[in-house]
N, C-alpha and C positions, 0 to 999 in steps of 0.2 A: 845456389848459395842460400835461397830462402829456406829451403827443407833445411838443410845443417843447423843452422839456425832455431829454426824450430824444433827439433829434434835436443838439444841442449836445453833450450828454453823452458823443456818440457820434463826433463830430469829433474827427480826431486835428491837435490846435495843434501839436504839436512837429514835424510834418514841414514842414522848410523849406522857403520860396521859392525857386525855382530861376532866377524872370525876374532879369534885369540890373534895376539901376536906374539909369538913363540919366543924369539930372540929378548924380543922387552920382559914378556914374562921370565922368564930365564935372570937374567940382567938387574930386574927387581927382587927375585926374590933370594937370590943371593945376597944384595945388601945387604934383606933384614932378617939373613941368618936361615932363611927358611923358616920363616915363623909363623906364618898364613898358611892355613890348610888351605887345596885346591885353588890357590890363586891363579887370579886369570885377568888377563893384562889387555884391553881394546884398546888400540888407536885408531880416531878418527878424525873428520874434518873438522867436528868438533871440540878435541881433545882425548883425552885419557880417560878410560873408566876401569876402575880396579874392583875386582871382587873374590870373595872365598871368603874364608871364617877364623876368625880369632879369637884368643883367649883375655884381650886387653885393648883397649883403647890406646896405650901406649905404642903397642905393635899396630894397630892401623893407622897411628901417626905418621909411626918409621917408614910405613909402605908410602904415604903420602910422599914425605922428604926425598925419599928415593926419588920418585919418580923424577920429584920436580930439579933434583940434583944431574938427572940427566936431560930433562929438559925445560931448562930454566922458562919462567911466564906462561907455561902453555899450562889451560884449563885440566883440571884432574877434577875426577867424578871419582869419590872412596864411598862404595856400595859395599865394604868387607862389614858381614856380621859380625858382631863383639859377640862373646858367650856363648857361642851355640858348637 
């Protein structure tokens, strides 16, 4: 029972997920019309990080609202470029 334990104890949770989540991504970018070039949707222990590139600040909003319209209170990271 001591090894398990330690074995656990010894994983580091706080280092995020890096895979896309294909479904959220999908899911999001639908709301907002497809407005974000190469958007890319992580969830993790920590929350949501979204990224790709936009032409407005108001479309990295919408991609914001999305998320959190599908899941209310959880932490969102908006990494999308504006302008580029």
């Amino acid at each position: 029972m001591a090894s398990i334990s330690k074995i656990v104890s010894t994983t580091d949770l706080s280092v995020p997920t890096r895979t896309p989540d294909i479904e959220l991504t999908q899911r999001v970018d639908a709301k907002i019309f497809h407005q974000v070039r190469d958007l890319n949707v992580v969830r993790n222990e920590n929350g949501i990080i979204l990224r790709g590139h936009s032409q407005s600040f108001y479309v990295k909003q919408l991609a914001t609202h999305a998320v959190l319209s599908l899941y209310p209170g959880m932490m969102v990271e908006n990494a999308i470029a504006v302008g580029q």
